[in-house]
C-alpha positions as CSV (number, residue, x, y, z in Angstrom):
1,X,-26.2,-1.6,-37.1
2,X,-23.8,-3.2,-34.6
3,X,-26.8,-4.5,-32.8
4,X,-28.6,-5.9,-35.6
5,X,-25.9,-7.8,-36.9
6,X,-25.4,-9.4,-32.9
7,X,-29.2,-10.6,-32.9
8,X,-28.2,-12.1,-36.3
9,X,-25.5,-13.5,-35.1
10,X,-27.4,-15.2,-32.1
11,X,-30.1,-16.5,-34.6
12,X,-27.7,-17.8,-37.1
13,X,-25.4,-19.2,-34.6
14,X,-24.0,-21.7,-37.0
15,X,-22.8,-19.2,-39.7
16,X,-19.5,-19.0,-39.8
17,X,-19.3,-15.3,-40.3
18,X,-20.8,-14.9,-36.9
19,X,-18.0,-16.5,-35.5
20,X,-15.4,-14.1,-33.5
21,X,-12.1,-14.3,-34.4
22,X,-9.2,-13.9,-31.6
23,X,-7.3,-11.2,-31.3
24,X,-3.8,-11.5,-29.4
25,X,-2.4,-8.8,-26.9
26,X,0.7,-7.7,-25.3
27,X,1.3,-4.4,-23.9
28,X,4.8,-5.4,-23.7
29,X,6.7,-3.8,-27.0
30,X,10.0,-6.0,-26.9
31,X,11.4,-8.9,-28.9
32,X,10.4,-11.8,-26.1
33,X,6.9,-10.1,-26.4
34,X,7.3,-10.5,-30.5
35,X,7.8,-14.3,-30.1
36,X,5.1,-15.1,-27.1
37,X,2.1,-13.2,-29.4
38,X,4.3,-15.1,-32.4
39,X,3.3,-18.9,-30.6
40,X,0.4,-18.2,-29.1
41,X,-1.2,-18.1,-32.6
42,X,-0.7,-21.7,-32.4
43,X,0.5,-21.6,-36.4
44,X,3.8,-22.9,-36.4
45,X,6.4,-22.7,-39.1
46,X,8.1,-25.8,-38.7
47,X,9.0,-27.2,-42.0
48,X,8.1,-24.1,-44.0
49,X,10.2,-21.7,-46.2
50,X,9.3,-18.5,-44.0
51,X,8.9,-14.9,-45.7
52,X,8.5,-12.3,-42.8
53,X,7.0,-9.3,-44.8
54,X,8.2,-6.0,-43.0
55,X,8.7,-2.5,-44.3
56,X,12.1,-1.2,-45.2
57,X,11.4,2.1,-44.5
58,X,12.3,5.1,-46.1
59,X,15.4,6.8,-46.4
60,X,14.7,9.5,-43.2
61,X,12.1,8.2,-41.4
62,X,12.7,6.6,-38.1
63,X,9.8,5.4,-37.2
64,X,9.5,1.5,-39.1
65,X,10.1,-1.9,-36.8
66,X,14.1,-2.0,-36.0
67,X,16.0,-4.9,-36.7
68,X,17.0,-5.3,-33.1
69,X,13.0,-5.7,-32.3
70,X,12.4,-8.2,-34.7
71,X,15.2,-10.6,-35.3
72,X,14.2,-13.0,-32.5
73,X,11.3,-13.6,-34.2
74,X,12.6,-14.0,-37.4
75,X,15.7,-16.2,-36.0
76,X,12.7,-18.2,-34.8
77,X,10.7,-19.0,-37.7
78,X,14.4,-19.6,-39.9
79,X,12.6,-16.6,-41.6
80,X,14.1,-14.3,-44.5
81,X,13.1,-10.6,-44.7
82,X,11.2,-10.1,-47.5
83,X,10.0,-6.7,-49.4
84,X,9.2,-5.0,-53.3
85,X,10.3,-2.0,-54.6
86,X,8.0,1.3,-54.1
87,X,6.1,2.7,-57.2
88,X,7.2,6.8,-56.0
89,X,10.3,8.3,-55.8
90,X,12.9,7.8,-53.1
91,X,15.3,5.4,-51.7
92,X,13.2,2.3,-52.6
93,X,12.5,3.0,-56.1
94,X,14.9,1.1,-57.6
95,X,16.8,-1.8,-56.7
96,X,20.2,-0.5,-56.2
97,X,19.1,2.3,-53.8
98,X,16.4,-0.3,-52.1
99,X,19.1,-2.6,-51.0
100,X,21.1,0.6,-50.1
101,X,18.7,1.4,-47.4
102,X,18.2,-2.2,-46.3
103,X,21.6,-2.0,-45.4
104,X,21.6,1.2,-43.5
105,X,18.5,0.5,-41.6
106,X,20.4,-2.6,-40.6
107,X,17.9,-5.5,-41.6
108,X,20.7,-7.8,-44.1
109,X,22.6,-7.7,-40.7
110,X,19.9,-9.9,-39.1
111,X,18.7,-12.1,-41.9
112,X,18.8,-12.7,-45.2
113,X,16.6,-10.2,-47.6
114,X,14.9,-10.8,-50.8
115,X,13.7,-8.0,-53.1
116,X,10.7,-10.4,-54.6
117,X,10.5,-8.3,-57.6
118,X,14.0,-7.6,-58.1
119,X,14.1,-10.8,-60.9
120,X,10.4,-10.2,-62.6
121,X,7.0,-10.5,-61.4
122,X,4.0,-12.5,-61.6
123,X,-0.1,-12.6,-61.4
124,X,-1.5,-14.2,-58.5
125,X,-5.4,-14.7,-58.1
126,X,-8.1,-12.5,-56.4
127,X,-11.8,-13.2,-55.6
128,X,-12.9,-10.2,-56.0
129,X,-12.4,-8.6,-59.3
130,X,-15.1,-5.5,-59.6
131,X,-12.0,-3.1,-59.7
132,X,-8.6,-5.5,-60.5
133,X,-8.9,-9.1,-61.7
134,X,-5.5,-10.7,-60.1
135,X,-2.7,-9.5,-57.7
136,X,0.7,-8.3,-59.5
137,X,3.5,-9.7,-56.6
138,X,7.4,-10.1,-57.3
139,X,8.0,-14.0,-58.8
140,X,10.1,-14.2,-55.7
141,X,7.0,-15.0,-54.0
142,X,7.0,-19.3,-54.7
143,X,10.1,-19.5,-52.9
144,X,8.1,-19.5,-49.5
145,X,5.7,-21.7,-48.2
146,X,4.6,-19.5,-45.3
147,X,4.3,-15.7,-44.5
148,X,4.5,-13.8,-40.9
149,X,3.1,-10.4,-42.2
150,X,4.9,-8.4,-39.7
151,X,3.2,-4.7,-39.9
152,X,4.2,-1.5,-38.2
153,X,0.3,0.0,-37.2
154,X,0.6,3.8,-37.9
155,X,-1.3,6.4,-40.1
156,X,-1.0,6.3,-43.9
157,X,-1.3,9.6,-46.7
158,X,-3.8,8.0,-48.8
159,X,-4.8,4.9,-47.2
160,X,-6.0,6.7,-43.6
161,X,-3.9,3.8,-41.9
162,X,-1.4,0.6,-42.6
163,X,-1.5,-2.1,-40.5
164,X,-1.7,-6.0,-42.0
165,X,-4.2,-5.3,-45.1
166,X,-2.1,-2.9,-46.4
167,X,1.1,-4.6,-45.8
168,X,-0.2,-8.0,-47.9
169,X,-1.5,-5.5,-50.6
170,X,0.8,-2.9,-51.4
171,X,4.1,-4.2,-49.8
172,X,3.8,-7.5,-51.4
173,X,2.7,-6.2,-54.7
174,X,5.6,-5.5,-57.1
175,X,6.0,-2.3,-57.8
176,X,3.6,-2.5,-61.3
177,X,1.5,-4.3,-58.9
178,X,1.4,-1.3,-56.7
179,X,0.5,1.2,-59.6
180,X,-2.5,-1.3,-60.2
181,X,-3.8,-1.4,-56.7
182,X,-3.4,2.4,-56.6
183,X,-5.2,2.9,-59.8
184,X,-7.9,0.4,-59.2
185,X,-6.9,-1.9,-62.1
186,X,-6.4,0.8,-64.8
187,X,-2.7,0.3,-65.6
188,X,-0.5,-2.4,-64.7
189,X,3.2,-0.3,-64.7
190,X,4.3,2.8,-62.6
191,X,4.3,5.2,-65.7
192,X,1.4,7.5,-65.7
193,X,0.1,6.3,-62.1
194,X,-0.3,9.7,-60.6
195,X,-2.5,10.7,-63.2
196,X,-4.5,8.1,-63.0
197,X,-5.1,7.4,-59.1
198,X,-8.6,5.6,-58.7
199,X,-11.7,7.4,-56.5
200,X,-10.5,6.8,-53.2
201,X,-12.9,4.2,-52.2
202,X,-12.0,2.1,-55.7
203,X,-8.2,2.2,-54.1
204,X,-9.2,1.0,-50.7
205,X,-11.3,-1.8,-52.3
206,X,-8.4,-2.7,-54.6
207,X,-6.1,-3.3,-51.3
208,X,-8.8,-5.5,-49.9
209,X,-8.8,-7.5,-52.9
210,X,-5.1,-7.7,-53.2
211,X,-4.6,-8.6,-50.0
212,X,-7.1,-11.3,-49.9
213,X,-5.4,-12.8,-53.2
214,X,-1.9,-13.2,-50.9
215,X,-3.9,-14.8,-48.5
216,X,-5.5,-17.1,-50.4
217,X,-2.4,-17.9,-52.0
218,X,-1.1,-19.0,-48.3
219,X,-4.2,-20.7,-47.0
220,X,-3.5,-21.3,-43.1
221,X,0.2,-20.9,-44.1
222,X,0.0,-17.1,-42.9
223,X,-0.3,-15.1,-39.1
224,X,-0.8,-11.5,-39.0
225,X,0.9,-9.0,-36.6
226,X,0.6,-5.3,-36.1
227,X,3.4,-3.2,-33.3
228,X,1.5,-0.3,-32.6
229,X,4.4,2.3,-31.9
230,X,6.0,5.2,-33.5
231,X,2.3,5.8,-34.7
232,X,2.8,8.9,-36.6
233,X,-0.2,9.8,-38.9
234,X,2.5,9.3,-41.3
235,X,3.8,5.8,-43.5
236,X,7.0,4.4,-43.2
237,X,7.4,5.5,-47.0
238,X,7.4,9.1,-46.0
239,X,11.1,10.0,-45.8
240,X,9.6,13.1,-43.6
241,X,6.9,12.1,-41.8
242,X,4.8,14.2,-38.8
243,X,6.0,13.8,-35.2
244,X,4.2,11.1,-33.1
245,X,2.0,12.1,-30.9
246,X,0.5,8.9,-29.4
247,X,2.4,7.0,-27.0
248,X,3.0,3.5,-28.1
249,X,0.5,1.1,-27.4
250,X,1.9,-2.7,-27.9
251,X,1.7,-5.7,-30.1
252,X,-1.6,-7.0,-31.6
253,X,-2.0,-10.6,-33.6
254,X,-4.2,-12.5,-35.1
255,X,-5.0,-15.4,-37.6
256,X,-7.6,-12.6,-39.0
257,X,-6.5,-9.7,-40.8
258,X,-9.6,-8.4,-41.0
259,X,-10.4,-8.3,-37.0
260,X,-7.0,-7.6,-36.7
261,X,-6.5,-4.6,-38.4
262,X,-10.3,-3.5,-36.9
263,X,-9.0,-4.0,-33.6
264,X,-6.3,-1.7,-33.6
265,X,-8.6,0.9,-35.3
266,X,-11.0,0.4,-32.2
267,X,-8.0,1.2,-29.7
268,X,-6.6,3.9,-31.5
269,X,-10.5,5.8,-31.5
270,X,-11.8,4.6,-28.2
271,X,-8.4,5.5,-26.0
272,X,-9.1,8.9,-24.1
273,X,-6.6,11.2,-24.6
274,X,-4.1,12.4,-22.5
275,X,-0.8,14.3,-21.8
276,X,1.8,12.8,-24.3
277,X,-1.2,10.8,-25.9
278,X,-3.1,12.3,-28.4
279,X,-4.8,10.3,-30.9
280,X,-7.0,12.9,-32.5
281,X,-4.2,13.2,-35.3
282,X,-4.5,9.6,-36.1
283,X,-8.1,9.5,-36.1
284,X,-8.6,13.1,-38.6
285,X,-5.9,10.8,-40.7
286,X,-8.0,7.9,-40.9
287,X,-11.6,9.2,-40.7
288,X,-10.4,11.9,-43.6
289,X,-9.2,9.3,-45.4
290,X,-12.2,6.6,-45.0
291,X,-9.7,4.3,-43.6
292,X,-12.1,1.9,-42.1
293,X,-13.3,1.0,-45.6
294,X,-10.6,-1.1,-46.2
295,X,-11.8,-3.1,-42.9
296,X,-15.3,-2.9,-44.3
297,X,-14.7,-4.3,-47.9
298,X,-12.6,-7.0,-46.3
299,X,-15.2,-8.6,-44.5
300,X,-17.8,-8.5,-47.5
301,X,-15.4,-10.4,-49.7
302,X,-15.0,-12.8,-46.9
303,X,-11.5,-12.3,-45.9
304,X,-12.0,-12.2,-42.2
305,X,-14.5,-10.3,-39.6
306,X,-14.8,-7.6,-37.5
307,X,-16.5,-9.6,-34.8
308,X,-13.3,-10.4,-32.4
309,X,-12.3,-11.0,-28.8
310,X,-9.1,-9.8,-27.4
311,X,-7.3,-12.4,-25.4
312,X,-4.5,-10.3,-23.1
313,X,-1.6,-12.3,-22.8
314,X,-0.2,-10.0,-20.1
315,X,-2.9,-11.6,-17.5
């Protein structure tokens, strides 16, 4: 297949889809590292009302982005830490206990913080509406005019991975909104959502959607990074999550989710393993999960490509 779609590629040249999409690398895992893959994306923030779109974490787990790695980069862009309640149980299930762990994991120390949901929330458009018909996001959202979606690249319970697609579905979807992505449009509020969890491939569709809805809502207003460290096969909502067992890896960017999100994929299943490395965990995680499909549905809606080039900033 690979190969077919290259000699289409060479005979439709002039398709944009063809096109690869660069992919920026550091093996450097640091704060000065953040802000060099930050500029080389060459999509600056100047002017702009910036929301950097993290994970909170949960209550427990020690594995999501520390405020001491990230606040140069958010210092940088004037940027304000933004996140949405969770739809499950847990220290980010409400508002009150959501800004109880911002505070202990230290991220209102660096920057301000907005809860985008915590006042109401609103539809946004999406493309692609087989499974939902428009994005459910926290009315918070207007007040930015630009978005660094700022991921932490590690395994996921039910979607195989998160990396950027996920983090501009789920974690800007309000909470409803999350319970719609989850159930592939079939209810639009938390009640009942465990009972009604869409076929697995429905779900992973439904982030693709959503998360091309957030980015269509930015235009060239939005850069996507992933930190590949603390890569347990585990999310940053599990307040308990399996011990890492790959050794951190560095700090991916792009302009495209899509080849973004593929890229790290591609490193985490083509690195041989090794004493201190092991990345079969993460790759049972994602393969059981049919991770990849996210990637997959996100290029046939046109949201990016998985045709890329790395460019190494460390040479």
């Amino acid at each position: 297949m690979k190969k077919i779609f290259s000699i289409l590629c060479a005979v439709f040249a002039v398709l944009p889809v063809c096109a690869q999409s660069k992919v920026y690398m550091t093996r450097d895992i640091s704060p000065e590292s953040l802000v060099k893959i930050f500029k080389a994306l060459n999509r600056p923030a100047d002017g702009h009302r910036v929301a950097v779109k993290i994970s909170t974490g949960e209550a427990g787990n020690p594995n999501y982005l520390k405020p001491t790695l990230i606040k140069d980069l958010v210092d940088s862009v004037h940027g304000t830490i933004v996140e949405c309640n969770t739809a499950y149980g847990g220290k980010r299930n409400t508002f009150d206990a959501h800004w109880q762990t911002v505070h202990e994991h230290g991220f209102d120390s660096i920057a301000p913080v907005d809860l985008m949901d915590e006042d109401g929330q609103m539809r946004i458009p999406v493309r692609d509406r087989r499974h939902i018909k428009y994005d459910i996001v926290g009315d918070h959202l207007p007040r930015y005019t630009y978005m660094v979606n700022l991921a932490h690249f590690k395994g996921h319970p039910m979607g195989g991975y998160g990396g950027v697609l996920k983090n501009a579905s789920i974690g800007v979807a309000s909470a409803d909104g999350k319970a719609y992505i989850h159930t592939g449009g079939k209810l639009d509020t938390v009640e009942g959502i465990w009972n009604n969890i869409a076929e697995q491939d429905v779900f992973l569709e439904s982030m693709a959607a959503a998360a091309q809805g957030v980015a269509d809502y930015f235009g060239d207003n939005i850069v996507y990074i992933n930190v590949m460290n603390n890569m347990s096969v585990d999310c940053d909502c599990v307040a308990h999550p399996e011990g890492v067992e790959m050794a951190d890896y560095g700090i991916l960017a792009s302009t495209d989710p899509v080849a973004l999100d593929k890229a790290c994929v591609d490193i985490v299943f083509n690195m041989a393993a090794s004493e201190g490395n092991d990345n079969a965990p993460l790759k049972e995680r994602i393969s059981s999960r049919h991770g990849i499909h996210t990637i997959e549905h996100a290029e046939l809606i046109g949201l990016g490509t998985t045709n890329y080039e790395i460019i190494d900033l460390d040479k």
